[in-house]
C-alpha positions, 0 to 999 in steps of 0.5 A: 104668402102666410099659407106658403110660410106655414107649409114651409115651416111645416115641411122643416117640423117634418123633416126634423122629426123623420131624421131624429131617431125615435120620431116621426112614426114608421117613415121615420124608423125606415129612414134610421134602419136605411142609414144605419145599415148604409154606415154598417156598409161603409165600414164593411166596404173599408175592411174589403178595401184592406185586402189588395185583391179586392181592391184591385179588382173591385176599385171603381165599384168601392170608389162609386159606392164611397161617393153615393154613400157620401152623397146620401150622408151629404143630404143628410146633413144638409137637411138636418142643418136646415130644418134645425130652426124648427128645434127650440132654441135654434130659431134663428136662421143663422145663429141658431144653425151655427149652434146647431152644426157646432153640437158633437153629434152634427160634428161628427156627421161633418167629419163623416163626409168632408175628408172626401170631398178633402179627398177630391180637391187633394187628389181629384179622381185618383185612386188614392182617394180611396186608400190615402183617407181610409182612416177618416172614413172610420168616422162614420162609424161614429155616426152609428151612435145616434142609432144605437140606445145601448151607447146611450146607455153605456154613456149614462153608466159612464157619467154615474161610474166616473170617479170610481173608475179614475180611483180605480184606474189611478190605482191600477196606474200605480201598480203598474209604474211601482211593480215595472220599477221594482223589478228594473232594479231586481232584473236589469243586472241579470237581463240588461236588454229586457229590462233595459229601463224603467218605461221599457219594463212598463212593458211586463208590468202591463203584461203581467198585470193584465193576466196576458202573459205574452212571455217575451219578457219574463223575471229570471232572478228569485227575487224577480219571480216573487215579485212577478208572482204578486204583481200577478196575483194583484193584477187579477183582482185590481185590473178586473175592478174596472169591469166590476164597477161598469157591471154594477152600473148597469145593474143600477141603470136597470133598476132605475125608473124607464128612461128617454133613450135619446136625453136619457132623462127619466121617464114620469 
């Protein structure tokens, strides 16, 4: 019994490192590469399944390898929920299983595969299954995450930028409601219908603003056109600000001392 207990315990240490990215050895790596690439394939499968004569054609071959991939996905999750008693502190067969399915990651691998079986009870086998919960289906993408260190690393740059960018995004914010505003009043007399209210005209000032210029709405006053012409000069340094902060972020990412790339702790 004590021999089957600890090659039962072993086999849970095992299995928890094969299906964390980074452990495990090259099994391990062959297991990460296979289910990245099989999530890079669902969401090239959604793509094909937006254009009506692939799908109409290609229907059963999209709906069979939706439901393998789920069953891949399925034992995926089933596996990490049962070797998570072998992570420090989530022992506990129940309680620390519960802990561990509440964590984000465990979430979204949930969220990846319950809108099929959703799907199932719903509709059984038909064919809406497959167009009805193409959306939710994006959740795999989220899955990818796990496999990619540069998210972690943007995550990180993130934390570390996040009250510059809400200054610099509540800056941005103002400049748009009080330029919109401003030029309600100049131009809702001469144009009515463009600048019909102030939310409406939040239109041009995010146009405007973000240097895109689509040219539906455009001032046509003098008045109106000297604001629209600040507003624009402004835009160009204000709204570029955010890429600037993120961009000065990964320049000190870069010269910190290595990191973990899973925790993202720094590395003695």
């Amino acid at each position: 019994m004590v021999r089957i207990g600890s090659g039962y315990r072993a086999a849970k240490r095992t299995t928890h490192r094969l299906l964390t990215v980074g452990k495990g050895g090259r099994v391990a790596g062959a297991v990460d590469v296979f289910i990245a690439g099989l999530i890079v394939a669902n969401l090239v499968a959604v793509a094909l399944g937006t254009v009506d004569p692939v799908f109409d054609r290609y229907r059963g071959l999209l709906y069979r390898f939706n439901a393998v991939s789920v069953g891949v996905f399925t034992v995926e999750y089933g596996l990490r929920v049962w070797s998570a008693t072998a992570v420090d502190g989530y022992d506990h067969p129940v309680f620390g299983r519960l802990r561990f399915m509440a964590r984000p990651e465990c979430l979204v691998d949930l969220l990846a595969i319950a809108p099929f079986y959703v799907g199932i009870a719903l509709f059984g086998g038909d064919g809406r299954l497959l167009r009805g919960f193409r959306l939710v289906r994006f959740f795999r993408l989220a899955k990818l995450v796990r496999y990619t260190d540069s998210v972690a690393r943007f995550e990180r740059v993130l934390r570390r930028k996040t009250d510059d960018l809400v200054v610099a995004l509540g800056g941005t914010t103002l400049l748009v409601v009080c330029s919109s505003s401003l030029l309600y009043f100049v131009e809702h007399e001469a144009q009515p219908e463009a600048f019909s209210s102030i939310p409406a005209a939040l239109w041009w000032g995010v146009v405007t603003l973000t240097t895109v210029g689509y040219g539906d709405v455009y001032p046509v006053t003098p008045l109106g056109k000297l604001l629209g012409g600040l507003v624009a000069v402004l835009g160009t340094g204000l709204v570029a600000l955010p890429a600037s902060i993120l961009a000065s972020g990964f320049i000190h990412d870069d010269t910190e001392p290595s990191r973990c790339p899973h925790c993202g702790e720094a590395i003695e």
